[in-house]
TIKOL-234544 format. One line per 10 residues: number of its first residue (from 1); their letters; for each residue x, y, z of C-alpha. Coordinates in steps of 0.02 Angstrom, whole numbers, plus 50000, padded with zeros to 5 digits. Layout:
<atoms>
NUM	A	X Y Z  ...
</atoms>
This chain:
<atoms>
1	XXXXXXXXXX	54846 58881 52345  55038 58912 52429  55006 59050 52578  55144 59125 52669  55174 59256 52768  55329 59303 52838  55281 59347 53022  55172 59196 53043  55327 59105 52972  55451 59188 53087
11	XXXXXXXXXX	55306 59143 53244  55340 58939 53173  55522 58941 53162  55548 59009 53340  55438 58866 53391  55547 58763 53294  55702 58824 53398  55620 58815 53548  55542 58634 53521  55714 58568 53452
21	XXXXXXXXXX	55864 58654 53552  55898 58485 53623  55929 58429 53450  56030 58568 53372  56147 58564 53540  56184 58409 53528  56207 58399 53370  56352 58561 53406  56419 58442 53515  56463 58288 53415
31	XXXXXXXXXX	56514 58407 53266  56635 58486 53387  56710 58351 53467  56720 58262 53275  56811 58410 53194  56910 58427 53357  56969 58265 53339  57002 58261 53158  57090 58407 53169  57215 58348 53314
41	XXXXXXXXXX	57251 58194 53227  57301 58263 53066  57398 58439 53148  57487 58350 53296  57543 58169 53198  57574 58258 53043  57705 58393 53113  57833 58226 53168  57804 58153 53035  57836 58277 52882
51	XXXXXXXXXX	57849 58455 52951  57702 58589 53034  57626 58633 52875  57575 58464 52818  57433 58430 52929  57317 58552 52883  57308 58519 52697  57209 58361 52753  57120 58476 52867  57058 58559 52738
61	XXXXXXXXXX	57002 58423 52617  56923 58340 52751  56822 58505 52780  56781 58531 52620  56706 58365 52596  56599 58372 52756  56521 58529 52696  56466 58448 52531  56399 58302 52581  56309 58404 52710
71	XXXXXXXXXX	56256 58527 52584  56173 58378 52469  56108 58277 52612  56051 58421 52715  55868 58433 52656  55855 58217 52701  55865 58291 52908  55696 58394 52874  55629 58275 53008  55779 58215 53104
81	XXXXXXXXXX	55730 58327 53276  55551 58261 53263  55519 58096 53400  55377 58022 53331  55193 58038 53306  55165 58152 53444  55298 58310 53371  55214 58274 53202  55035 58293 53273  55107 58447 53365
91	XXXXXXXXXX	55162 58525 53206  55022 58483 53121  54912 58602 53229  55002 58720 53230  54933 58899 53168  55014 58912 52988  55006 58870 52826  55079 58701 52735  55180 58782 52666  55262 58879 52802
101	XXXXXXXXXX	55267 58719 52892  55363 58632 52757  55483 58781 52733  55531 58779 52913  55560 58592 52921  55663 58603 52772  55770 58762 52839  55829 58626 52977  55989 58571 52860  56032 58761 52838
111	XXXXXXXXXX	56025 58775 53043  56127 58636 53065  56236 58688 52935  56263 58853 53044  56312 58743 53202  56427 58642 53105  56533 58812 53047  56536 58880 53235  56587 58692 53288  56739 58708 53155
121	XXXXXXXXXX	56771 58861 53217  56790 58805 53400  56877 58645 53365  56994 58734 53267  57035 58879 53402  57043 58689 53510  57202 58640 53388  57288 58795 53373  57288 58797 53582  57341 58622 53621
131	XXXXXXXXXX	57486 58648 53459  57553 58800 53525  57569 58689 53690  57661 58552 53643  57756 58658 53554  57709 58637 53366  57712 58781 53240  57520 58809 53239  57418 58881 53106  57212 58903 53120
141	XXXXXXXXXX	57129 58788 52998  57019 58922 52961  57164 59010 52878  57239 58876 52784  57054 58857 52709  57029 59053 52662  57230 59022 52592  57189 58877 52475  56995 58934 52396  57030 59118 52400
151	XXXXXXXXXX	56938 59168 52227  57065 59314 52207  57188 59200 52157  57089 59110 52006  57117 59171 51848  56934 59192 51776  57015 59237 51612  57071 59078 51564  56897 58997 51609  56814 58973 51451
161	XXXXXXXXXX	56642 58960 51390  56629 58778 51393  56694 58753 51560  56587 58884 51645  56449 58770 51550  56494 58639 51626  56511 58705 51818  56352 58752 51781  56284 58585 51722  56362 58539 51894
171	XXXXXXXXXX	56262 58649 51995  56111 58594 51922  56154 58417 51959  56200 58462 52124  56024 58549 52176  55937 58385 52083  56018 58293 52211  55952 58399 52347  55787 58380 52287  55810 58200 52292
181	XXXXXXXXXX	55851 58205 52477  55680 58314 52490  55576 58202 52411  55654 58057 52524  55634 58149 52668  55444 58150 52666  55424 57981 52547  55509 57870 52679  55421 57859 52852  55587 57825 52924
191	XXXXXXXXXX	55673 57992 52959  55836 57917 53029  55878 57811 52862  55779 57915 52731  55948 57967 52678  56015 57795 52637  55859 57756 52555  55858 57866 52459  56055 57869 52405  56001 57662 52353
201	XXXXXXXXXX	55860 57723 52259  55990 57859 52173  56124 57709 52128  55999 57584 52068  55945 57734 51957  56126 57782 51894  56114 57578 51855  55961 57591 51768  56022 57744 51665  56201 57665 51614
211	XXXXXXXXXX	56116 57514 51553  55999 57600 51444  56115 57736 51386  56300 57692 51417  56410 57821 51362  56594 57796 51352  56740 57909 51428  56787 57967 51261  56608 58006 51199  56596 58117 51361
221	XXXXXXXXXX	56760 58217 51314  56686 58234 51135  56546 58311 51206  56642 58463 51266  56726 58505 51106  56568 58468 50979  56400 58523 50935  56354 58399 51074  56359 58551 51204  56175 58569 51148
231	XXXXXXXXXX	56138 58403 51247  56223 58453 51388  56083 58592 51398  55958 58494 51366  56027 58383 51524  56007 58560 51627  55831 58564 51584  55790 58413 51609  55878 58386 51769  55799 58560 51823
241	XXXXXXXXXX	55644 58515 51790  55659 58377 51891  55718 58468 52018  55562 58558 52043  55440 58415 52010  55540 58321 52137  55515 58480 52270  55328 58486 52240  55302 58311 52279  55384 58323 52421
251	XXXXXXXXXX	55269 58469 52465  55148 58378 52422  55185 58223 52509  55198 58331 52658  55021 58402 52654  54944 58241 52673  54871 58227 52857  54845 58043 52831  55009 57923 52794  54946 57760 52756
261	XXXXXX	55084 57613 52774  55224 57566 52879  55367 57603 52747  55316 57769 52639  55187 57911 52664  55077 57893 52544
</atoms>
């Protein structure tokens, strides 16, 4: 049976802080000096090259990018902070539920995920200083970002049915593949490469699938404009259900006290 209460939960994810500040600063740290650097590179070379505006539309993909890939990868660093047997032992004892305990190690990625926006917001008050310097036009990324996504702009109107259908399929994939991470993060007993593991495990699957079910470029576009939509919400069911079995396992996986192997927990 799941237990949870929110002040014994709150008592675990202070110790969590407390345990693992080493980890979350530096981990500020090398997102700062990355995004510092990327940003440099693209504002200051950019601006000779083909005028002051220029650089930051790279800026922004680049940005963009990082936070998706960190947003599907995220729950793979559930253990990432943890230095072998002696911090799992520790957290093993401590006074809480499983399930607590799993929902705090999980809430890592969404931590990090917090660093990684102050980081972008120091290395980009970094460029717009050492711009304004040398004596570029400068602009804050940050700006540039808000300029290009703002959701003011999109005309909703002309988003149809099918499309919103199919962002939505999207999403669905897009927490599947979260769960993935989740259930590689406690399957594989190493932390450090569970991600990569898991993202072989993921392509040999996508293999597996195409070669059982290949589906050509035009059979996808007929399937936006025929009675085929009703597969595509089949797909979200399916996919969503997987989503959740793939969560409880990893819950599950989690719970056990005794990993027997060298390569999985199991």
């Amino acid at each position: 049976m799941i237990q949870f209460n929110i002040h014994r939960f709150a008592k675990v994810a202070r110790w969590s802080l407390t345990n693992d500040k080493s980890y979350y600063m530096r981990t500020l740290l090398q997102m700062f000096v990355v995004l510092t650097l990327i940003f440099l590179f693209f504002t200051t070379s950019f601006y000779w090259l083909k005028g002051a505006d220029t650089g930051y539309r790279p800026c922004c993909v680049v940005v963009v990018m990082m936070f998706f890939i960190q947003v599907a990868l995220g729950p793979s660093m559930m253990f990432n902070s943890m230095k072998g047997k002696h911090d799992m032992q520790a957290l093993l004892l401590l006074p809480a539920s499983n399930f607590e305990k799993y929902l705090m190690r999980y809430t890592t990625w969404i931590y990090v995920l917090g660093l990684t926006f102050v980081a972008f917001l120091g290395a980009d008050l970094v460029q717009y200083v050492i711009n304004w310097l040398i004596g570029n036009n400068p602009q804050f990324v940050t700006g540039a970002l808000f300029g290009r996504l703002n959701p003011f702009t999109v005309n909703w109107e002309a988003i149809g049915s099918k499309k919103v259908t199919v962002i939505n399929a999207l999403i669905i994939m897009f927490l599947w593949l979260q769960s993935c991470f989740a259930l590689g993060a406690t399957f594989f007993r190493s932390h450090k490469y569970s991600w990569i593991l898991t993202l072989l495990v993921l392509i040999f699957l996508s293999m597996v699938q195409t070669w059982l079910f290949p589906i050509s470029y035009e059979n996808q576009f007929d399937m936006l404009h025929g009675d085929a939509m009703t597969l595509l919400y089949i797909s979200d069911a399916v996919y969503g259900i997987w989503g959740i079995v793939n969560y409880w396992l990893s819950y599950k996986i989690f719970c056990r006290t005794q990993n027997i192997g060298k390569f999985v927990n199991l």
